[in-house]
Structures are given as structure tokens and as C-alpha cells.
C-alpha positions in Angstrom: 149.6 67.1 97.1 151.8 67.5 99.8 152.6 68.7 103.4 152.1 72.3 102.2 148.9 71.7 99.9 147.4 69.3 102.8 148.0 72.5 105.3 146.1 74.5 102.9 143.5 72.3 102.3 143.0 71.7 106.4 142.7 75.4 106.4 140.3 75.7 104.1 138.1 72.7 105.7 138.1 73.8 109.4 137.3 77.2 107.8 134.0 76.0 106.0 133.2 74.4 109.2 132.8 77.5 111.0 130.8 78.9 108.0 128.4 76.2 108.2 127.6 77.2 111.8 126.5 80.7 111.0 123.9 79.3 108.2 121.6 76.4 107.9 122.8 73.6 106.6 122.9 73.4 102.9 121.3 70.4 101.3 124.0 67.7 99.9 123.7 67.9 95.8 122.2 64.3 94.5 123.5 61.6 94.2 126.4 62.4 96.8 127.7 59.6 99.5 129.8 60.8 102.4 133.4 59.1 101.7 132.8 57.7 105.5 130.2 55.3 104.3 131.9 54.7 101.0 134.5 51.5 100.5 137.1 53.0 98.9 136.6 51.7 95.4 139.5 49.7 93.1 141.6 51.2 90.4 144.3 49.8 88.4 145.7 53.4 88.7 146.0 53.5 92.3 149.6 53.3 92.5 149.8 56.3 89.6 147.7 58.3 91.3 148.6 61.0 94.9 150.5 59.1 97.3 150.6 60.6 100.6 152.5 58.1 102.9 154.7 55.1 102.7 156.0 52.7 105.6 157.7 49.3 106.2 155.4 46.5 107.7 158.3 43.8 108.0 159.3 43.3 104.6 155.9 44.5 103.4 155.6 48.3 101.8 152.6 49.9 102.5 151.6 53.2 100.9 148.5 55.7 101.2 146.8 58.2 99.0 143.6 59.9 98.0 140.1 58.2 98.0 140.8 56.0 100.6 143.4 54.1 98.8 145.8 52.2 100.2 148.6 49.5 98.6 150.7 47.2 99.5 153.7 45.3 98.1 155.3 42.1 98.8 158.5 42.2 96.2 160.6 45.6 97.3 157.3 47.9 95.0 157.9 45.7 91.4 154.2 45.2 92.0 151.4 46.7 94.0 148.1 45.4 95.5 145.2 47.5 96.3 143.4 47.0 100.1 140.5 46.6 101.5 139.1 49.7 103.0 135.9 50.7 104.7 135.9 54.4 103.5 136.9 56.7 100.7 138.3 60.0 102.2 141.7 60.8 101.9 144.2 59.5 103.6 147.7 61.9 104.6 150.4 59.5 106.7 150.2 56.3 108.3 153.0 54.2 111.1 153.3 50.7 111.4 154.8 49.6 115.2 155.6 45.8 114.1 155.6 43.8 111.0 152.0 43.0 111.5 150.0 46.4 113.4 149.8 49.4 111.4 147.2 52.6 111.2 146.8 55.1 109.0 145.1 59.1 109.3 143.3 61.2 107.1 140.7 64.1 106.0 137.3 63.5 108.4 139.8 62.9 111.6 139.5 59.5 110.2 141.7 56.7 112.1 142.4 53.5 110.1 143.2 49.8 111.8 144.9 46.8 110.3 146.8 43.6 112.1 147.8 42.1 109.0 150.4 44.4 107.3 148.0 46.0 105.6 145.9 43.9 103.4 142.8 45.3 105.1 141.5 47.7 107.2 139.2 48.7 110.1 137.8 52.2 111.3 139.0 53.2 114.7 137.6 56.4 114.5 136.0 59.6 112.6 135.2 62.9 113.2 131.0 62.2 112.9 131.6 60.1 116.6 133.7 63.5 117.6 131.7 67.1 117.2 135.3 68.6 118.4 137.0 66.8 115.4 134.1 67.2 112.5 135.6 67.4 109.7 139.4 68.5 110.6 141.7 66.2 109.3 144.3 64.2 111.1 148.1 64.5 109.4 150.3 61.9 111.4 150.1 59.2 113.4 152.6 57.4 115.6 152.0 54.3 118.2 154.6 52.0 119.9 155.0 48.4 120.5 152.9 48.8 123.6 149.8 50.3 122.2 150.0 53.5 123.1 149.8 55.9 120.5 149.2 59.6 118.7 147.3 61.3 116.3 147.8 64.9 115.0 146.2 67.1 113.1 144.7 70.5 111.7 144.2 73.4 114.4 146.2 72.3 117.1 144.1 68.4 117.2 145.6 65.4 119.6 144.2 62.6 119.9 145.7 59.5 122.5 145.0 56.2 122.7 146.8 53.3 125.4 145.0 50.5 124.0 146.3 50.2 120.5 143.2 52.7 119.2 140.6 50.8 120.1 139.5 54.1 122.5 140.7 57.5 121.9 140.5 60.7 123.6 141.5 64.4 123.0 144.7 65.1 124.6 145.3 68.6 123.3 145.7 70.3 127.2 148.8 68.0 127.2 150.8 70.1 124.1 151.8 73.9 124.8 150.1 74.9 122.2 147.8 77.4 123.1 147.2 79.0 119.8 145.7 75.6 118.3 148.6 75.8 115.3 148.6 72.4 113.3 150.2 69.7 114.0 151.5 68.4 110.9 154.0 65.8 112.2 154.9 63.1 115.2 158.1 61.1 115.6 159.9 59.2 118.4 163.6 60.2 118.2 166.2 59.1 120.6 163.7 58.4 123.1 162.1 61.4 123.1 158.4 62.3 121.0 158.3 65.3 119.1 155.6 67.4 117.1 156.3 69.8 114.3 153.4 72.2 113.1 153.3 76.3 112.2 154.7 79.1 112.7 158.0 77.6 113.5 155.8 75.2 116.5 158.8 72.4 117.9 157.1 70.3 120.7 159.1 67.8 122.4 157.8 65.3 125.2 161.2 63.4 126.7 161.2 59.8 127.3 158.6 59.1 130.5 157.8 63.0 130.3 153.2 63.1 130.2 153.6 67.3 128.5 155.0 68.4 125.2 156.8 71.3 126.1 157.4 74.1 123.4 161.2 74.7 121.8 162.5 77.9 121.1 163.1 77.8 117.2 164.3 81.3 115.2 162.2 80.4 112.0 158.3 81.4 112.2 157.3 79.6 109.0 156.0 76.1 109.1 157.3 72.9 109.3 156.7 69.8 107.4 158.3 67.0 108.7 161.3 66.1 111.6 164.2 63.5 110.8 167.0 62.5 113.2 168.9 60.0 115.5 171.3 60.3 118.5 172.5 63.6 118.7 171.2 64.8 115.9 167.8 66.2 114.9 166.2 68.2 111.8 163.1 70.2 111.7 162.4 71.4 107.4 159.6 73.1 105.9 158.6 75.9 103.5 160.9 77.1 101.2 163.8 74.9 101.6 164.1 75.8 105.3 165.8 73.5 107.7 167.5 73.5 111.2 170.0 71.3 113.0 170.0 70.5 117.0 172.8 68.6 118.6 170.9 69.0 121.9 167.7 67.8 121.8 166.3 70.9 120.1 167.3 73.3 123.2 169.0 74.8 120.6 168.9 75.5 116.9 170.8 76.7 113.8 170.1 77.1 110.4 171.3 74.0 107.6 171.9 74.6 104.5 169.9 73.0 102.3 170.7 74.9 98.7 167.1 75.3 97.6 164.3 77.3 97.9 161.7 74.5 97.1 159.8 73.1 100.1 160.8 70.3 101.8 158.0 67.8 102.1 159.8 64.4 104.0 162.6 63.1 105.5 164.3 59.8 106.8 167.3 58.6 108.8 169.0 56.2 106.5 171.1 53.0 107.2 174.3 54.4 107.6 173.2 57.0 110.2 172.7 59.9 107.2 169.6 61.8 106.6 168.0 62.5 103.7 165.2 65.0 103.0 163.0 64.8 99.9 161.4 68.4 98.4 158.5 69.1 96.6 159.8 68.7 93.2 161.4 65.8 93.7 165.0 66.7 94.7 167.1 64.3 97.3 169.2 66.0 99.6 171.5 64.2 101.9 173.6 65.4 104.8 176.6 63.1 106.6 177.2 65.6 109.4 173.7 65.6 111.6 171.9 67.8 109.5 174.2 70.7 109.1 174.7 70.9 105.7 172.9 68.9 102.5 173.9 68.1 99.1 171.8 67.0 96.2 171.9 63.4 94.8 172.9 63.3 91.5 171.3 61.8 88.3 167.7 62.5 90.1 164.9 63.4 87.9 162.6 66.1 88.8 159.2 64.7 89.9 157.1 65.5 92.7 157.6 63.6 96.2 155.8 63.6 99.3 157.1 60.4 101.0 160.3 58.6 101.2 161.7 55.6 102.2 164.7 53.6 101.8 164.7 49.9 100.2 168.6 48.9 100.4 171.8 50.8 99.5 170.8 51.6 96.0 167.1 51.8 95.9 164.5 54.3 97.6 160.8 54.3 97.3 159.4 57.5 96.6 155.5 58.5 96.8 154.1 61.9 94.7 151.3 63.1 93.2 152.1 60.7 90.5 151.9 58.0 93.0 154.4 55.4 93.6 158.3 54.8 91.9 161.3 52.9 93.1 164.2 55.3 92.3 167.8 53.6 91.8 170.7 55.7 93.9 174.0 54.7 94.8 173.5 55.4 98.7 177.0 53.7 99.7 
């Protein structure tokens, strides 16, 4: 599952949501325990299994997935544990804002705590505390070294927190975004905070700004994901779509990518390159700020919903069929 699946799937929730209101309550089948009150439960295939997130936490990798699973590993992903965690729904995209403080989001508008690199976890939040979140799930999550922090999700959902997500609050009235479109990305970038979602949705808050204002982009299909640095950004999406702002996003034009495939993540590598990953496991990598991309070679085809890089020959990529280190001559 990726970006575009996890859209779908939000869809799909919110929608059965708003069914439930108009009939009485169904009975749950026997047997069945709400993934909030169940730990998430140990596998020896959990790093085989969906992967939807992976970060750095020091020298740490942390990765999360379905069921509530998340993992961690200590030599560069040669070996993974499994961690503690209090509940078993799924869990989209987590951020990390030290070597030590990390949180994770997922299906239920679920929030996820930990303070040590992500051996265990604590719940910050769910959508049972929150009638406005129910069931809606939460896609990305961003917080800085100061505490302050972001969560985004299906149907236009914010959520804000100053004290490191020990209280939350709905900030969607701070977002032009008055058609509720998902959210289905955060990143800081040069300063500034942006938010990717559908129907082509840019939001950009600059550095001490309180409002996400709206950017004028000429593509009206969704977006997946947002990569950049300095004078350079990259908005990507469905079918292989991707566009290239030297300005900040006030304006835009179209890169070319060479695939129709979406295109599920992306990272700014050490050298000051970006790379996007698409959904069947193709690496594409520009050197002139998103303009253009060209495949890396020797890739096998696999799906991948999460990148990040390792050194200058090694990436870690997480899929449906979880977790690989893929060798690539980088420089």
C-alpha cells in the first residue's frame, strides 16, 4: 500500500462514517477487538510485511507498517527488532526531531509517542477522545526540536500541538483549505512548512508565518509527497507527475520524470540531489533542482513507499514487501 492506496482507503473510511450516521449502529461480529485496545502483536515477518514509513533516529532506523507494527534497527537494517506498541491499527508515516523523540500517525487519527528512538511507544492521541476525527486517519506528521508540531490527514484534518503532543487541538481554520481536500504530506523546507494533498492542493506557511496560504499549481491531480532544499522544491504524485519551483512555490513548471507510474516518496540526498521513489519500485534522481530525473540503473522492480538514504552506496527502501537495503552507486 501506498500514498495512492492509503488516499483510497481514507476515502473509503470517512465515507462509511457518514453511512453509519444515517443507520443504527451495526453490532461488531464476535470475537472482534478494536485495534485501539489491541497491543500490536509480534511477527517474525514484520519487516516482510507493508511498510509505510521509514526515518533516522540518530543512527537508529525506524520503520512503520500495518497492524501497528513498528521496527527498529541498530546496524544500517542487517537486522530488525520489533517494538513495543499499545495498539494495532495501521500506521502511514512517522518524524523523528532528535536522535531520541520520535512520533508516528496512522488509521483511527491515531498519534504515537516514543523518547527512546523508538524501542517503545505511547498513545498521544485517537480519534474515540475526538468525535471530529473518528475514524479519519492521520497521513504525516512533522514536529521540531522545540515541540511544536503537525499532524495531517484525510478530509482536510490538522491537528497542532506546542508541547511535544502531549495536548492537541484541531487547527484546520489555519490552512486555506476550504474544500477539506486531504492532506497527505508535511515538510519543513528551507524554513518554510508546507502541505501537499488533492486536486493539485500546495500549502505553504513561511518561516514565523501562523496561516498556510494556498499556491497556484497548473496540475489538479493529487500529490503524494514534497522534496527539496534551498531554492529548490518538488511537489510529485499520480501518474508520474512532478513540478519544480525555484521560488518558493510562487511559481511552477512541469519535470520530467519519464514514467507514468505514480510517484509515492522522495528525499534530498547528501550531495544536495533529490531522488523520488514510484510505486513499482523505480529511483529517479535529478542534479538540477528537480527539473529533470533519470532512472537509476541496475534497480529491480519492487514496490516502494518510503525511502531513505544510508551512505553513498546504500538506500533503505520500505514496500508492501516490507523492508530492503538496496546497494546504489550514489557518488
Amino acid at each position: 500500500m501506498n500514498r495512492i492506496i492509503r488516499t483510497l482507503v481514507a476515502v473509503a473510511t470517512v465515507a462509511s462514517v457518514f453511512s453509519a450516521q444515517a443507520a443504527p449502529p451495526a453490532a461488531a461480529p464476535k470475537g472482534f477487538v478494536d485495534p485501539l485496545d489491541q497491543p500490536a502483536q509480534p511477527s517474525a515477518l514484520a519487516s516482510r510485511a507493508l511498510i509505510n514509513g521509514v526515518a533516522q533516529a540518530g543512527r537508529r532506523l525506524v520503520a512503520v507498517g500495518q497492524r501497528g507494527h513498528i521496527l527498529y534497527s541498530d546496524d544500517q537494517g542487517g537486522n530488525w527488532l520489533q517494538a513495543a506498541v499499545p495498539l494495532s491499527a495501521d500506521l502511514v508515516a512517522l518524524s523523528f526531531s532528535d536522535a531520541k523523540q520520535g512520533w508516528a500517525v496512522g488509521h483511527d487519527a491515531v498519534v504515537l509517542h516514543t523518547a527512546d528512538a523508538g524501542a517503545s511507544w505511547q498513545r498521544q492521541y485517537d480519534g474515540r477522545q475526538d468525535p471530529l476525527a473518528g475514524d479519519k486517519p492521520l497521513l504525516d506528521i512533522w514536529f521540531d526540536s522545540a515541540g511544536h508540531g503537525m499532524a495531517v490527514g484525510a478530509f482536510g484534518m490538522a491537528l497542532q500541538s506546542d508541547d511535544g503532543g502531549r495536548n492537541w487541538r484541531h487547527c484546520e481554520d489555519l490552512l486555506d483549505n476550504p474544500q477539506g481536500l486531504h492532506l497527505n504530506a508535511i515538510r519543513l523546507i528551507d524554513g518554510a512548512l508546507y502541505i501537499v494533498g488533492e486536486q493539485g492542493l500546495v500549502l505553504r506557511r513561511a518561516a514565523g508565518g501562523g496561516r498556510f496560504e494556498a499556491l497556484a499549481t497548473p496540475y489538479k491531480g493529487s500529490f503524494f509527497g514534497i522534496a527539496g532544499k534551498p531554492g529548490a522544491l518538488v511537489v510529485f504524485g499520480l501518474r508520474g507527475t512532478a513540478l519544480h519551483s525555484g521560488d518558493a512555490g510562487q511559481s511552477w513548471q512541469s519535470a520530467a520524470t519519464g514514467t507514468q507510474v505514480g510517484l509515492t516518496a522522495g528525499v534530498r540526498l547528501a550531495d544536495d540531489t533529490l531522488l523520488l521513489v514510484s510505486q513499482s519500485g523505480q529511483l529517479l534522481r535529478s542534479r538540477d533542482g528537480g527539473a529533470s530525473f533519470a532512472p537509476l540503473a541496475g534497480i529491480p522492480p519492487g514496490s516502494a513507499t518510503a525511502v531513505l538514504q544510508l551512505d553513498g552506496q546504500r538506500l533503505l527502501i520500505g514496500g508492501v514487501r516490507g523492508l530492503r537495503v538496496q546497494p546504489v552507486a550514489l557518488y
